[in-house]
C-alpha positions as a LaTeX table, in Angstrom:
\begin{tabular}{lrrr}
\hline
Residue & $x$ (\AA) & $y$ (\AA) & $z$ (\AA) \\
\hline
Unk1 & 23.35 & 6.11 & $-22.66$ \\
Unk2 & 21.07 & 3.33 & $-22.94$ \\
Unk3 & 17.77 & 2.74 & $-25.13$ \\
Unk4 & 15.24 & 0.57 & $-23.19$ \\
Unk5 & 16.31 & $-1.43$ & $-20.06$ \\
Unk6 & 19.99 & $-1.43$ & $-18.22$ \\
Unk7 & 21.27 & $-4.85$ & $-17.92$ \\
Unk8 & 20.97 & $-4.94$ & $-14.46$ \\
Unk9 & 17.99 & $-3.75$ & $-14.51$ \\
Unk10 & 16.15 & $-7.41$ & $-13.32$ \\
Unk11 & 18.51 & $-8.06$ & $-11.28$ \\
Unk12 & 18.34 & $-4.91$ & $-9.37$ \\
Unk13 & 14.74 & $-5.38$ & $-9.12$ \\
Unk14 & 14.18 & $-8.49$ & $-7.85$ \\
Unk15 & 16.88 & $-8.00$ & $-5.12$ \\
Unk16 & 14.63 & $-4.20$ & $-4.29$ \\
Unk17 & 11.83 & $-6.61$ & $-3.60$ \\
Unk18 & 13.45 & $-9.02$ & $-1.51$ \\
Unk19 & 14.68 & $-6.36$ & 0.50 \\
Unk20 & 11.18 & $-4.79$ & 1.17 \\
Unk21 & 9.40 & $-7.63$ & 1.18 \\
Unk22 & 11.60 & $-8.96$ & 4.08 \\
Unk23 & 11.62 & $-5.41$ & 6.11 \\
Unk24 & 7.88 & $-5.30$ & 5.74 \\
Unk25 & 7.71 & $-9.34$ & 6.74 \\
Unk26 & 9.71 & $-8.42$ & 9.55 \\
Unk27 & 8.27 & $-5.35$ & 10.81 \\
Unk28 & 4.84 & $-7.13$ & 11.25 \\
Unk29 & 6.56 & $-10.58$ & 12.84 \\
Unk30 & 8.14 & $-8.12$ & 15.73 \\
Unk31 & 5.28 & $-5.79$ & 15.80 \\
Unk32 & 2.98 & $-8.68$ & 16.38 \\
Unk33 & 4.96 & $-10.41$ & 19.05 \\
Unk34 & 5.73 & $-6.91$ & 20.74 \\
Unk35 & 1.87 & $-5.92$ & 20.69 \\
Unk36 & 0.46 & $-9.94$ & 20.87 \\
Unk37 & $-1.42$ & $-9.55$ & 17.80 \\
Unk38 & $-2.59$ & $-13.13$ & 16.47 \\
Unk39 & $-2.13$ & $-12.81$ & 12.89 \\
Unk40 & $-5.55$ & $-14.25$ & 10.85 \\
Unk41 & $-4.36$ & $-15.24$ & 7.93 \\
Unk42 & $-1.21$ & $-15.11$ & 6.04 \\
Unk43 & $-2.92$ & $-14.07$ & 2.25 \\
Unk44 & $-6.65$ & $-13.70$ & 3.48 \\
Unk45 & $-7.73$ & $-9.85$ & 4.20 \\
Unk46 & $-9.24$ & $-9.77$ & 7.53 \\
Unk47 & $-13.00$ & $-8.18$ & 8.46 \\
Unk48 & $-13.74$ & $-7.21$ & 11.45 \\
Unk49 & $-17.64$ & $-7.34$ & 10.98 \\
Unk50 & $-20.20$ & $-7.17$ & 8.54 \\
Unk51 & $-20.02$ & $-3.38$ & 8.75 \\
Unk52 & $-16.64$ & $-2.74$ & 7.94 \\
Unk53 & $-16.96$ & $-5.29$ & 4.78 \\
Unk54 & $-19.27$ & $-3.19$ & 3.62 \\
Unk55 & $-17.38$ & $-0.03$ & 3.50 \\
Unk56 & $-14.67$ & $-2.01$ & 2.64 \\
Unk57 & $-16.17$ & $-3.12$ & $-0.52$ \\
Unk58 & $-17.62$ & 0.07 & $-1.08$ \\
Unk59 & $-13.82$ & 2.04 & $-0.74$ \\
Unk60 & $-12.78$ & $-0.86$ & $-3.30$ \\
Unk61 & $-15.35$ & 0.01 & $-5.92$ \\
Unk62 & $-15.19$ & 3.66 & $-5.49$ \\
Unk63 & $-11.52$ & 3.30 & $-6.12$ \\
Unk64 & $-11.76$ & 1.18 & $-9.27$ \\
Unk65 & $-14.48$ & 3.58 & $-10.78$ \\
Unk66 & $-12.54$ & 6.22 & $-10.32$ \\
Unk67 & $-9.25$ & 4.81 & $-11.79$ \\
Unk68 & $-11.73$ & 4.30 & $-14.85$ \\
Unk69 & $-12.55$ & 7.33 & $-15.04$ \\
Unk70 & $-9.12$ & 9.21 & $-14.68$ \\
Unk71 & $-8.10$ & 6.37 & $-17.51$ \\
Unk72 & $-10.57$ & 8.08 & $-19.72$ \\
Unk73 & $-10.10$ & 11.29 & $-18.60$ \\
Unk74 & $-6.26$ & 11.55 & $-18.93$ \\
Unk75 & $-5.56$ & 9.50 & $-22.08$ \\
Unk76 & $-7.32$ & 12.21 & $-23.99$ \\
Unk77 & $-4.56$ & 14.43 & $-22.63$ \\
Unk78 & $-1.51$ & 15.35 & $-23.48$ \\
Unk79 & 1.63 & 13.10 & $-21.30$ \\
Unk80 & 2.47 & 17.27 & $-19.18$ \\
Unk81 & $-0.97$ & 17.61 & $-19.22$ \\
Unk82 & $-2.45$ & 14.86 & $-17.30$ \\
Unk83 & $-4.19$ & 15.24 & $-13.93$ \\
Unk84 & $-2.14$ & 14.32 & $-11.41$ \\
Unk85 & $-4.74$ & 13.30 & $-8.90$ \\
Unk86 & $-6.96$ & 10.72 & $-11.40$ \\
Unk87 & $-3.26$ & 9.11 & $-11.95$ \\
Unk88 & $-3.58$ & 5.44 & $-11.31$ \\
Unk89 & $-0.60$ & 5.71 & $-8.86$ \\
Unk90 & $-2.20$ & 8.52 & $-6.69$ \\
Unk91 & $-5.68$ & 6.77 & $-6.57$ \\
Unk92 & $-3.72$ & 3.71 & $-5.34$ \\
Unk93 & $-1.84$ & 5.79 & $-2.74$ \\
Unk94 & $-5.56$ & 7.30 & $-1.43$ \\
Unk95 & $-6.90$ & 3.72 & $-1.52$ \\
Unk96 & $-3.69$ & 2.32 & 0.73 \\
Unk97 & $-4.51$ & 4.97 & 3.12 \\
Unk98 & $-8.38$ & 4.64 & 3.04 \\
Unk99 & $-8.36$ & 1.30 & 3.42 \\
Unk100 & $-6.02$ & 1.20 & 6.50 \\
Unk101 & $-7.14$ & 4.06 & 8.21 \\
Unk102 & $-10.27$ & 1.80 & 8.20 \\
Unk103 & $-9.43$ & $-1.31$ & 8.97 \\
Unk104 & $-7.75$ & 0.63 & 12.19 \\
Unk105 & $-10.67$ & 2.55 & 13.20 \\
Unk106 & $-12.87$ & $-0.60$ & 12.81 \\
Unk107 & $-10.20$ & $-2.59$ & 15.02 \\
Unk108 & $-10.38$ & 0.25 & 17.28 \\
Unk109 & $-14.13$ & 0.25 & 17.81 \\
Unk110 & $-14.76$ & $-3.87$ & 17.52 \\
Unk111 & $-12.10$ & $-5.98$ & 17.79 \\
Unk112 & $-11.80$ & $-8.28$ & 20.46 \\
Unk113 & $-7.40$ & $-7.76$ & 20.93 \\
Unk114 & $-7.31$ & $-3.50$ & 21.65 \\
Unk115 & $-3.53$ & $-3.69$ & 20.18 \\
Unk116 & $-4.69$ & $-4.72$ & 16.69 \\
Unk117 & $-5.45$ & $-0.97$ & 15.52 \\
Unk118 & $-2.05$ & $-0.18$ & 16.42 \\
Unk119 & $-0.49$ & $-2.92$ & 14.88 \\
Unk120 & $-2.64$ & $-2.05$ & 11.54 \\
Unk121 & $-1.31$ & 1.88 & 11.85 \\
Unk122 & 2.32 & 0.69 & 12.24 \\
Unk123 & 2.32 & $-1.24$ & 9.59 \\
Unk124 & 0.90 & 1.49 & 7.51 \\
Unk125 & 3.22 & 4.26 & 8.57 \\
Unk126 & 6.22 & 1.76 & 7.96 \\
Unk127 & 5.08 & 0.99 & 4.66 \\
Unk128 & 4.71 & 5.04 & 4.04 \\
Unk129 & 8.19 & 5.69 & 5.40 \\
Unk130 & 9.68 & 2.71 & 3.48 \\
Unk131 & 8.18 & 3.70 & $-0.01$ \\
Unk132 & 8.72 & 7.46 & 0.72 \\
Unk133 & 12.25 & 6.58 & 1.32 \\
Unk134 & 12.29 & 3.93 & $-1.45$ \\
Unk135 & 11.40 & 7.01 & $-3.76$ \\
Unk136 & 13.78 & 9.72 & $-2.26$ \\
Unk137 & 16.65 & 7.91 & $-3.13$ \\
Unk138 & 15.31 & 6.56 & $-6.22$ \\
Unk139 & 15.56 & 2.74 & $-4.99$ \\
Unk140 & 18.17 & 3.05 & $-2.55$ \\
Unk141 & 20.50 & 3.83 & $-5.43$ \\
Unk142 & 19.83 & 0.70 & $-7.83$ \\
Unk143 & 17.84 & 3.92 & $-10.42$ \\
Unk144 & 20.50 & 5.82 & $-12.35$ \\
\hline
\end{tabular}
């Protein structure tokens, strides 16, 4: 039994993020190509219009009030007592989805290439798949 970290423990983590950041690098290189998506930018987040950088930035601070407030809600709490849904984690999770469903349904309606919505919803239901999975078998095995 160990106290504090295994000594693998780096290790095991930096090779679990090479190995998602390259499926998820991947994924959007062939997706791309398959759907002849022009990618943007490589770091830059990408509005459509006006319009959607508005609700954009207004998802944003909606999430980061409310991860204040479920901060001071749930450190008053006892650890089993917490609510679950002002957890940081689960207000990141809603603002994942929120955010992409978004960007899709403004791609939808505006953008000039018609496959970019699809290439934004693929890349968000690989992501979900790869992270569910990720958790499911607590990190492909590397979590004792």
């Amino acid at each position: 039994m160990y106290y504090g970290l295994e000594p693998n423990f780096w290790l095991n983590l930096v090779l679990l993020l090479t190995v998602v950041v390259v499926l998820i690098v991947s994924f959007d290189v062939i997706m791309r190509r398959w759907l002849k998506v022009k990618r943007e930018s490589l770091f830059l987040y990408h509005h459509v219009n006006n319009k959607h950088k508005k609700i954009d930035w207004s998802i944003r601070t909606f999430v980061i009030v409310m991860i204040i407030i479920g901060y001071i809600l749930n450190i008053q709490r006892d650890y089993m007592d917490r609510m679950w849904f002002f957890e940081t984690w689960f207000i990141i999770l809603i603002f994942i989805f929120l955010s992409g469903t978004t960007q899709a349904y403004m791609e939808w309606k505006y953008a000039e290439n018609r496959n970019a919505y699809r290439l934004t919803l693929s890349q968000l239901a690989f992501a979900t798949i790869l992270f569910v999975l990720i958790y499911k078998t607590n990190f492909f095995g590397l979590v004792g």
